[in-house]
Every structure is written in C-alpha cells, then in structure tokens.
C-alpha positions as CSV (number, residue, x, y, z in Angstrom):
1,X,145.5,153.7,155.4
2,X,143.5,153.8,158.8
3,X,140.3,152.1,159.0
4,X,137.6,154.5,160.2
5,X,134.3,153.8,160.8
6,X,134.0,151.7,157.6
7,X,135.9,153.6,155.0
8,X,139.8,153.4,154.6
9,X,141.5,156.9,155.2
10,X,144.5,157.9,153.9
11,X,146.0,161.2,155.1
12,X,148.9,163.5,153.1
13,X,152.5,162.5,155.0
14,X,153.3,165.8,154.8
15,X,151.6,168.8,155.4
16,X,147.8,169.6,155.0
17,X,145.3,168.0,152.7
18,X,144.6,170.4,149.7
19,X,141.4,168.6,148.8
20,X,139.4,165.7,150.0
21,X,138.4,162.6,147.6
22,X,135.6,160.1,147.9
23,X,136.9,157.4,146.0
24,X,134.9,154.1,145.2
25,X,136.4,150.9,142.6
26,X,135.2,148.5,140.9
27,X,133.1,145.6,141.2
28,X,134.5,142.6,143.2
29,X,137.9,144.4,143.8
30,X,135.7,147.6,145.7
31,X,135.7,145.3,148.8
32,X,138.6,146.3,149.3
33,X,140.3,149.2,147.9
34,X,142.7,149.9,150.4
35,X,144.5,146.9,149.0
36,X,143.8,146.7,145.2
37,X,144.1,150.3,144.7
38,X,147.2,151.2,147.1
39,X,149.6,152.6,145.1
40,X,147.4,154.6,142.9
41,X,145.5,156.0,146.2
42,X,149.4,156.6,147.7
43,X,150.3,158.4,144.4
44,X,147.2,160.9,145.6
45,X,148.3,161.2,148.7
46,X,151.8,162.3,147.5
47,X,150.0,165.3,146.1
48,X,148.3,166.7,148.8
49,X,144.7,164.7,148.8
50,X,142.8,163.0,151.5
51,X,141.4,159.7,150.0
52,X,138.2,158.5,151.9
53,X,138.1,155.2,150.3
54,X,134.7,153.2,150.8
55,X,134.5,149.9,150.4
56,X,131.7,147.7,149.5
57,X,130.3,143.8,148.5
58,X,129.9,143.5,144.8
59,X,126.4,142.7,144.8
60,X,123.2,143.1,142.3
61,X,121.6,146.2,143.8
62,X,123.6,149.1,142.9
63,X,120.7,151.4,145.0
64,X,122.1,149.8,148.1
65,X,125.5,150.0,147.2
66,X,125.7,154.1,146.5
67,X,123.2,154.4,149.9
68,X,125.8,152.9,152.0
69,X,128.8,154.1,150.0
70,X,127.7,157.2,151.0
71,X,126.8,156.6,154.2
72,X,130.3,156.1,155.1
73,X,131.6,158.4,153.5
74,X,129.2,160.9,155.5
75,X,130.4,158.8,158.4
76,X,134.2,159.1,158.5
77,X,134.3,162.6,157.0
78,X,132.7,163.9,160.7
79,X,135.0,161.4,162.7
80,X,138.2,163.1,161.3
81,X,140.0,165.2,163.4
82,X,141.0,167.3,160.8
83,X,138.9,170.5,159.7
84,X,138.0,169.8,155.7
85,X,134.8,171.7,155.8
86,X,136.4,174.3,154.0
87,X,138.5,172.2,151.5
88,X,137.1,171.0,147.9
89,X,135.5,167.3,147.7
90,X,135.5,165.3,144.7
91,X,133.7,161.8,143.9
92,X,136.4,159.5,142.0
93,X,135.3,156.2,140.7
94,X,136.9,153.6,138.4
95,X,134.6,151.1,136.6
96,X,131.8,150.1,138.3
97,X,132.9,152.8,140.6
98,X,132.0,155.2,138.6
99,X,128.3,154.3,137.9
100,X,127.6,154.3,141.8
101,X,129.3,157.7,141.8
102,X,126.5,159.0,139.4
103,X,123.7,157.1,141.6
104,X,124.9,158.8,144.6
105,X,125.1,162.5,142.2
106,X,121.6,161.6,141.5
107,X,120.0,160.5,144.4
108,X,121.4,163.1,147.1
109,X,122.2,166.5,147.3
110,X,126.2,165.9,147.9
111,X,128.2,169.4,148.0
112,X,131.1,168.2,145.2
113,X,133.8,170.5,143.2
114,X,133.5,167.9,140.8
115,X,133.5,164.0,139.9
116,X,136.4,162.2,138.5
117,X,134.9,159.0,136.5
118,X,137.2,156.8,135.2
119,X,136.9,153.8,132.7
120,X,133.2,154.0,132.6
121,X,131.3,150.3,132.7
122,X,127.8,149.9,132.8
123,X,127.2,146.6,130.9
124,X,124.5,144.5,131.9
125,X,125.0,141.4,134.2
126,X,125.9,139.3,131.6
127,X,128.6,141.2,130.0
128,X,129.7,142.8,133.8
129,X,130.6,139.4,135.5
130,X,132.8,137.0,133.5
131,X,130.8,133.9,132.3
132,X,128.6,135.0,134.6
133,X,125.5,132.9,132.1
134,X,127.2,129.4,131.3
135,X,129.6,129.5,134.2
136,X,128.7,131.3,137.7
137,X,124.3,130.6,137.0
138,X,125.3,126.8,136.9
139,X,127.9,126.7,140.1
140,X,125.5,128.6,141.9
141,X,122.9,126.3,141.1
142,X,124.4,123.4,142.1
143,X,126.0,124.8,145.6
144,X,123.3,126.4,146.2
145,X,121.4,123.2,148.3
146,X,124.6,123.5,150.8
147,X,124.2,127.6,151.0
148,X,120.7,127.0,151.6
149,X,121.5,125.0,154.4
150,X,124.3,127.5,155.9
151,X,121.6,130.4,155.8
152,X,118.5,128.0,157.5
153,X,120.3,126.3,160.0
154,X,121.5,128.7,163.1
155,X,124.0,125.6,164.1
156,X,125.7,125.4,160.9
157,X,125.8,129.4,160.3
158,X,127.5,129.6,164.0
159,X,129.9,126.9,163.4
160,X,130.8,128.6,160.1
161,X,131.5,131.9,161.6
162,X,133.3,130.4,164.7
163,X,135.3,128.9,162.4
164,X,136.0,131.9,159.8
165,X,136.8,134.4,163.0
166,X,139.4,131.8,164.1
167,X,141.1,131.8,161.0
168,X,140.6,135.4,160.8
169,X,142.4,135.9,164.3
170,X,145.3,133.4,163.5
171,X,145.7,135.6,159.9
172,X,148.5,138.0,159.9
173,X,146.9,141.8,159.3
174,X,147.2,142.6,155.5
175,X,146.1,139.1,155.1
176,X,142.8,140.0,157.7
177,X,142.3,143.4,155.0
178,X,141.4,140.4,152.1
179,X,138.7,139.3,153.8
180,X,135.9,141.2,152.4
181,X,137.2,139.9,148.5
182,X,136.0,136.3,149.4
183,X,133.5,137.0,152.5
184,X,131.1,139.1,149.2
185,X,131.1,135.5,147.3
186,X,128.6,133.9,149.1
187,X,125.8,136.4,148.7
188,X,126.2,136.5,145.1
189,X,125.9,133.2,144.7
190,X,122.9,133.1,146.9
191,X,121.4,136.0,144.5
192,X,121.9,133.8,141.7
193,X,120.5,130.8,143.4
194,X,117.3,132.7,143.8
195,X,116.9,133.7,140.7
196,X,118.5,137.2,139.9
197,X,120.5,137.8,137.0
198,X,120.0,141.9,136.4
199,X,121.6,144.8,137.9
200,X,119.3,147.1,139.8
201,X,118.7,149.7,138.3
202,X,119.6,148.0,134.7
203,X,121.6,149.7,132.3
204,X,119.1,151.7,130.7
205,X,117.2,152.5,134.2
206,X,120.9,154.1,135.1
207,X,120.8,156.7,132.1
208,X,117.5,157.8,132.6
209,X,118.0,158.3,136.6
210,X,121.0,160.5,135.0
211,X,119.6,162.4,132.6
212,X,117.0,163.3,135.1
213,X,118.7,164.0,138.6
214,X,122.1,163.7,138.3
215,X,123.2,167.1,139.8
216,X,127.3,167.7,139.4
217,X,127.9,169.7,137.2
218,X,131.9,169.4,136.8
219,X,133.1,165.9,135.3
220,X,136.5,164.6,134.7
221,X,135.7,161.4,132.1
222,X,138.9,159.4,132.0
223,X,138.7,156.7,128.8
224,X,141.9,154.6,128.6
225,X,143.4,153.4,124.9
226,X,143.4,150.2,125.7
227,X,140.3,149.6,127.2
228,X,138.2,147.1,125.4
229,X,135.4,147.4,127.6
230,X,134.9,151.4,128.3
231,X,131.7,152.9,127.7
232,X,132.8,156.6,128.2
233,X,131.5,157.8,125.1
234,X,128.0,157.1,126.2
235,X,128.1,158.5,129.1
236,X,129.6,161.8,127.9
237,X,126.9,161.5,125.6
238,X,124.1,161.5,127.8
239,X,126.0,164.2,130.4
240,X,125.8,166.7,127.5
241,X,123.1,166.2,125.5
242,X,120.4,164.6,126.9
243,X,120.4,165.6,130.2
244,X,119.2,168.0,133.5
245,X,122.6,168.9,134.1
246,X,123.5,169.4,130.5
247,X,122.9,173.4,130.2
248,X,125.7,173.9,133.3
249,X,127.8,171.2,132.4
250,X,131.8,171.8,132.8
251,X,133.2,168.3,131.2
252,X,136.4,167.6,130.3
253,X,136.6,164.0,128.7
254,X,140.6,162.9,128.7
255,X,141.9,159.8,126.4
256,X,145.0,158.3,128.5
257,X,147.5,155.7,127.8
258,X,146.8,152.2,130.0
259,X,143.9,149.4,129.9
260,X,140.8,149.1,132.4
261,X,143.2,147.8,135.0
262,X,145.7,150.7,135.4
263,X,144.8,151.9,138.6
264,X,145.1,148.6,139.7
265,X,148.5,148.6,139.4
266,X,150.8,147.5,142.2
267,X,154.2,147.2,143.6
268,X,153.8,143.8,145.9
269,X,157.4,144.3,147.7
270,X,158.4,141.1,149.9
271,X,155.7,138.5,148.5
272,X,156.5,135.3,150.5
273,X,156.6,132.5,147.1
274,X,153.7,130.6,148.0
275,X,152.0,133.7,148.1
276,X,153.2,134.9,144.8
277,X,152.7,131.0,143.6
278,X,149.1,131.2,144.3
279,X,148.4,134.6,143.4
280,X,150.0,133.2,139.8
281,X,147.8,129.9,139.7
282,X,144.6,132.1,140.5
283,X,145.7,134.7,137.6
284,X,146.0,131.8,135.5
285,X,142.7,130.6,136.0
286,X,141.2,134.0,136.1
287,X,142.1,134.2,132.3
288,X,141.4,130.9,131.4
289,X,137.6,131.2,132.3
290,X,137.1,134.9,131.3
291,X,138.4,133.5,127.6
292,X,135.1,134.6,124.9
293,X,134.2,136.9,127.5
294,X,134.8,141.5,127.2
295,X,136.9,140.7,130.2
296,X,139.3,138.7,128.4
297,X,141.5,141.6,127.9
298,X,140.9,142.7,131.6
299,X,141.9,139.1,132.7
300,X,145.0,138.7,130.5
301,X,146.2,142.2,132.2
302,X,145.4,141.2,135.8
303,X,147.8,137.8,135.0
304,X,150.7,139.7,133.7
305,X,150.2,142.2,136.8
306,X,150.1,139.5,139.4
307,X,152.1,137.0,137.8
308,X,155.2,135.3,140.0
309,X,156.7,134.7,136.7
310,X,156.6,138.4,135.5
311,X,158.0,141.9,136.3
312,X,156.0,142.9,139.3
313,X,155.7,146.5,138.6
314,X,156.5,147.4,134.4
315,X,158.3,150.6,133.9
316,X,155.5,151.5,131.3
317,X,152.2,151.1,133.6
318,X,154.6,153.1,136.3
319,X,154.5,156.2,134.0
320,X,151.4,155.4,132.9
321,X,150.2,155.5,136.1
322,X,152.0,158.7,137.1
323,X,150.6,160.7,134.3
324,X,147.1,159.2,135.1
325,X,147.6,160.4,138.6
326,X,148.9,164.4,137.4
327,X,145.7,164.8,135.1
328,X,143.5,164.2,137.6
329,X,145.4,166.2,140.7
330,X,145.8,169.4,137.4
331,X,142.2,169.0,137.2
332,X,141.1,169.1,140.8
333,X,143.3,171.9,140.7
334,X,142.1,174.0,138.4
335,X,138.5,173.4,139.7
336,X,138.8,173.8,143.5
337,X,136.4,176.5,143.4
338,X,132.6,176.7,144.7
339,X,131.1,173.7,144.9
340,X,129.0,173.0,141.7
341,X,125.8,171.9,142.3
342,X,122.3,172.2,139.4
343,X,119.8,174.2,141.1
C-alpha cells in the first residue's frame, strides 16, 4: 500500500482496476487500516479493485470523522495517475466503518454504485468502547492532571514531540505505520477528562439522519454468524421501511460464516518473538478487561488471532475470509452499472 496524501492506496498487481473502493474500519483499529486490514484489502486487490483506504483517530465525533474521511478520499482519488472517472465506486465499511459510511451517504452527494456495510455497530459509548464506564472514565480521570499539563504547557508539549519523532525516526517502517493506533489514545482520554461520554450524533440521532438523507440506494449488508455484537437487522430495517431511500432501495442483506473480527484476519509472516511475545501479553490483557463486556467475544477472537502461542492464520477464517471476499467482488459485479443516487 502507498501512502497518498492521507489515505493508503492499494493498486491491482496486474492489470487495470475494475472498480474503485473507499474503504473505512473500525473504531480504534481505523487508524490504521493499511495494517489491521492487509490481507483482506490484498484479497481485493487480487480481484481487480483499487482500495482507497482512509484512515482516522477513533474519537467521539463521528461528524468530523465521515468530513475528513471523505475528504481524503476526495483527495487521493484526483492525485492518482490513473483515469477511474469512468470506473464504478463503492463505500465499504466494517463496524464502526460502516456507520461513518452512512454519515458520509447522508451528508454529501457522493456518486456511489453502491455501499458494502459489513458487521453493522452502532451501540452507544458505553457498549462501543470496552469498560469504557468503570474502567477508561476512571483512568482518564486520574491521568488527566498530567494530560492537562502536556496540552497547557508549550515546554512540555515540545519535549513530548521531540521526543516521540526521535523514536519515530529510529523505528523501522512498518513499525512507523503503528503509530496512529497509540498517537489516537491521548485525545480520547482528554475527551473523557472533560466530560464526554456520548457519541455524536448518538445512536438514535444516526437513524434519523438516515432515514432522512441517506441517498445510496444499492446496499450490500454483510451480518456474520458469529457476531455477538451486530446490529444489521436494524439497520436493514430502517433502509427499507422507514426511510427516504426506501422506495428505490436495491439491498441485498447476506448472513456469512466468521465473527466481527474476520476481516481482521492476518498472516503476520517473520514476527521477531518479542514481537509476537508482546503482541500475546497485550491480547491477553485485551480479553481480560473486555470480560462482562459485548466485546468479550470480540476480545477472545483478537487473542486467538494474535496469539504467539496459536496458529497464526487458521485454515477455517482463511476460507472464511475468501468467501467473504467473493460475495462482495460478485456483488460489485453485478452492480457496476450507473451510479445510484435518490433524487
């Protein structure tokens, strides 16, 4: 993937890009996709699509997060070299992903064949963010005196970034692309300092910006079996019956083997040990804390993922992740016409 002009490009190896996809993830691991979402965006690729993946800090306002989402998007579609004018554009999102794809359907005109939204999530902050009441409102609470004093003092906010661009510049490449994960951390915890603990817009702000605005009229939903957390059905629900859209809707709602994590999924070839060590210690903790939580099931997955002491990539999630992979290209496919837009 090439970096370009904020978003993460990845081209077809071999031969010309039959469609172009604006893809966005999900919350914390949308910082950077390029990275948490490499195979499935490669397995795109492999079929002919242009992935302009834009990345972005998990934050609390979900406006600002679909305005610049698409904003670079916009951006890096007229650096490229290549003419796509003339080739069909989807919006793809997974989790979180997908709610800022339907901001963005519903607060600009965008020219799309279609939306691909997969493993639908719009919980409330609460439920969204593991222990994100009895865990992250307390931590914040009691760190935030020292990010006080990083954001109000000019001395200690340079010495902090002198000392963060140094590591940066002594950090080997990929390592450099994991940046944004931890560099998002401090704003939210500075949110939370001061107070906020909602989404904006909140859940039920989000489905009525839909039902009135949202403008795309074809919609892949994706739901997978084993997702304890998916809120498809909803959605689906107020795509077809309650909404603007609802008389020229084209939606196709597919039910796929896999949890919320699948496209997650990743071959880590060559993982130095300490590297696979710590990735296994953080997995482990990741689980531990998220246990009572709707993202117990999410956390448990992520562990057996990343875990040094397990099977990097399982033969099942590898066809799982293939078949995800030819439902969606099938259905881009079959829908590469004129661009569907509601009057």
């Amino acid at each position: 993937m090439v970096d370009s002009q904020g978003a993460w490009v990845l081209k077809p190896k071999n031969g010309r890009a039959n469609s172009v996809v604006h893809f966005i993830g999900g919350i914390f691991v949308g910082a950077a996709p390029q990275l948490a979402y490499r195979l499935f965006l490669e397995h795109l690729a492999e079929k002919g699509v242009m992935v302009i993946a834009t990345p972005y800090a998990s934050g609390f306002d979900y406006f600002h997060i679909a305005d610049e989402a698409q904003f670079k998007f916009d951006r890096a579609l007229r650096f490229l070299q290549e003419p796509v004018q003339n080739l069909p554009t989807f919006g793809m999102g997974h989790s979180l992903g997908s709610v800022i794809h339907l901001l963005i359907g519903s607060r600009y005109a965008v020219q799309r064949s279609g939306n691909i939204l997969m493993a639908f999530n719009n919980k409330e902050a609460s439920l969204a963010i593991p222990l994100f009441s009895p865990v992250l409102v307390p931590m914040a609470q009691s760190i935030g005196p020292i990010l006080s004093q990083i954001a109000s003092s000019p001395t200690v906010r340079m010495g902090a970034e002198i000392t963060l661009k140094q590591i940066e510049n002594l950090t080997p490449p990929f390592m450099k692309q994991a940046f944004p994960l931890i560099e998002q951390l401090p704003p939210l915890y500075m949110d939370l300092v001061n107070g906020r603990e909602d989404f904006s817009p909140k859940p039920e702000e989000t489905r009525r910006l839909i039902r009135s605005y949202y403008g795309v009229s074809r919609n892949l939903l994706i739901k997978f079996k084993d997702d304890s957390i998916d809120e498809t059905s909803s959605l689906a629900k107020v795509l077809s019956s309650e909404s603007a859209i609802s008389s020229l809707l084209d939606m196709s709602i597919r039910s796929l083997p896999g949890d919320h994590g699948l496209p997650l999924q990743q071959g880590l070839p060559d993982v130095p040990p300490a590297m696979a060590d710590a990735v296994n210690r953080g997995s482990e903790l990741f689980t531990n804390l998220a246990v009572g939580t709707p993202w117990e099931t999410v956390a448990k997955e992520v562990g057996n993922t990343l875990g040094s002491d397990n099977q990097i990539l399982r033969a099942q999630a590898s066809k799982d992740l293939a078949k995800l992979v030819d439902v969606i290209t099938s259905w881009m496919a079959s829908n590469a016409g004129p661009k569907a837009l509601r009057p």
